[in-house]
C-alpha positions in Angstrom: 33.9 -9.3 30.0 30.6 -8.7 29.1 29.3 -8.4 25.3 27.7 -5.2 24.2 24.2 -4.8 23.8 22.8 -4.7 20.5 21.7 -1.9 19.2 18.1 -1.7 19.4 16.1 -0.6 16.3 13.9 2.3 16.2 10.3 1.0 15.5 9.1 2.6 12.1 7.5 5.9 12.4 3.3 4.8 11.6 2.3 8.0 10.4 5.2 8.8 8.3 4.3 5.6 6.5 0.7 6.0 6.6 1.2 9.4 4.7 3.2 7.9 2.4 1.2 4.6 1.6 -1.9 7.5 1.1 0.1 9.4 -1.0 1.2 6.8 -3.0 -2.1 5.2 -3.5 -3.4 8.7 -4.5 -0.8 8.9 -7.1 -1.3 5.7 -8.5 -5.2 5.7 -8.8 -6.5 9.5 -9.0 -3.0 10.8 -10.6 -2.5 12.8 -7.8 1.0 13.9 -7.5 2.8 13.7 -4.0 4.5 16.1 -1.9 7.8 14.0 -2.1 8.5 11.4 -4.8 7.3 8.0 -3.9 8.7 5.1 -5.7 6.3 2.1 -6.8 4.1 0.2 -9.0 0.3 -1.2 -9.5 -1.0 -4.1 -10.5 -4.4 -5.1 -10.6 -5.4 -9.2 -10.9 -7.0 -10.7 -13.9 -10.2 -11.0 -12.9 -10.7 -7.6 -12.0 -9.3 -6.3 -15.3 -12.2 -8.8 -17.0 -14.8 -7.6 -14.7 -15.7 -5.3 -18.1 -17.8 -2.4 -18.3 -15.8 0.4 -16.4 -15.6 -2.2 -12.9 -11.7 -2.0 -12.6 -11.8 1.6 -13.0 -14.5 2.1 -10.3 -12.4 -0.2 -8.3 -9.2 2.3 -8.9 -11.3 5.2 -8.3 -12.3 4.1 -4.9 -9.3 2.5 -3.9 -7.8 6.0 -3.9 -10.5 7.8 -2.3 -10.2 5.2 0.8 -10.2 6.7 4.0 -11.7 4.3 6.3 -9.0 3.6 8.6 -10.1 2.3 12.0 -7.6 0.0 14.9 -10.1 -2.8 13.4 -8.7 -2.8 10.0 -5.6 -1.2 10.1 -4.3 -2.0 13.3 -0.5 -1.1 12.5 -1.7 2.4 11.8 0.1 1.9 8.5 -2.9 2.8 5.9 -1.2 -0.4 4.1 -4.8 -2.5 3.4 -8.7 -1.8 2.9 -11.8 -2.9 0.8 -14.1 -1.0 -1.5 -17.6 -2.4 -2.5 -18.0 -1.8 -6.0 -21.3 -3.1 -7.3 -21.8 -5.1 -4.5 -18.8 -7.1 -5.1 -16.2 -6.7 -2.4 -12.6 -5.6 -3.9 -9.2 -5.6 -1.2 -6.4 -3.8 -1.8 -2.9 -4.4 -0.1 0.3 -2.0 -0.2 3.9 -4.1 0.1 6.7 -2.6 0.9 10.2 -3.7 -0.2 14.1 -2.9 -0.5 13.8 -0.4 -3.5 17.1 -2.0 -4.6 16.2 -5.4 -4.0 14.5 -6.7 -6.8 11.3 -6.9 -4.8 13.0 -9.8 -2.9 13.3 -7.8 0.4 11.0 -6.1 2.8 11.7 -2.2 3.6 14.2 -2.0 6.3 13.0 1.4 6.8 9.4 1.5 5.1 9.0 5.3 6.6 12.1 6.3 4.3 10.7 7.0 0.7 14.0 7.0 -1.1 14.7 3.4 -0.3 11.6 2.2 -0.2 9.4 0.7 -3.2 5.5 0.6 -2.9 3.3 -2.2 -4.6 0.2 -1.8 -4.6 -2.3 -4.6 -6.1 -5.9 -4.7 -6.3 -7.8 -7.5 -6.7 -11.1 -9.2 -6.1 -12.1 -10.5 -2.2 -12.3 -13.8 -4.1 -9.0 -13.5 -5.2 -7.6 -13.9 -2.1 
């Protein structure tokens, strides 16, 4: 008797999420409102919050209005990372995806499904990393 094969999992769909991580960071730093809701937060690090003088807003600004995606940077296809040069200081931003019921303890199981997934996206200074 032979076991069953386990069922395989469907890779994510990459542009479903893509669409989603841009319209959530649209939402999040321009106010734009999505097509369909998209659950998540922001957070910024401390540094770029004291960077004074309008330089986390800038940062914001241009984090939303990223749309430099390129195999080189995004090699997932997911739109999930990028950097912005804001005064000649280089600022990354990252997108996390986790168990919307989790507690942000879990990654998505299905990041290209918006109801159960939970966006976090954090800015923060190149040196921060």
């Amino acid at each position: 008797m032979s076991n069953p094969k386990p069922a395989e999992l469907s890779p994510p769909d990459a542009a479903a999420i893509a669409a989603q991580n841009d319209a959530f960071r649209r939402l999040a730093c321009l106010g734009v409102a999505p097509d369909q809701p998209i659950q998540g937060r922001m957070h910024v690090t401390r540094s770029l919050m004291e960077a004074g003088d309008g330089f986390m807003a800038e940062a914001v600004k241009a984090t939303g209005e990223f749309a430099t995606f390129e195999p080189e940077n995004d090699p997932e296809g997911w739109h999930d990372f990028g950097a912005v040069t804001i005064r000649g200081e280089t600022v990354f931003w990252k997108i996390d995806m986790f168990e919307a019921d989790s507690d942000f303890r879990y990654g998505a199981e299905a990041p290209d499904n918006p109801e159960t997934t939970m966006r976090v996206l954090t800015i923060m200074m190149a040196r921060d990393w």
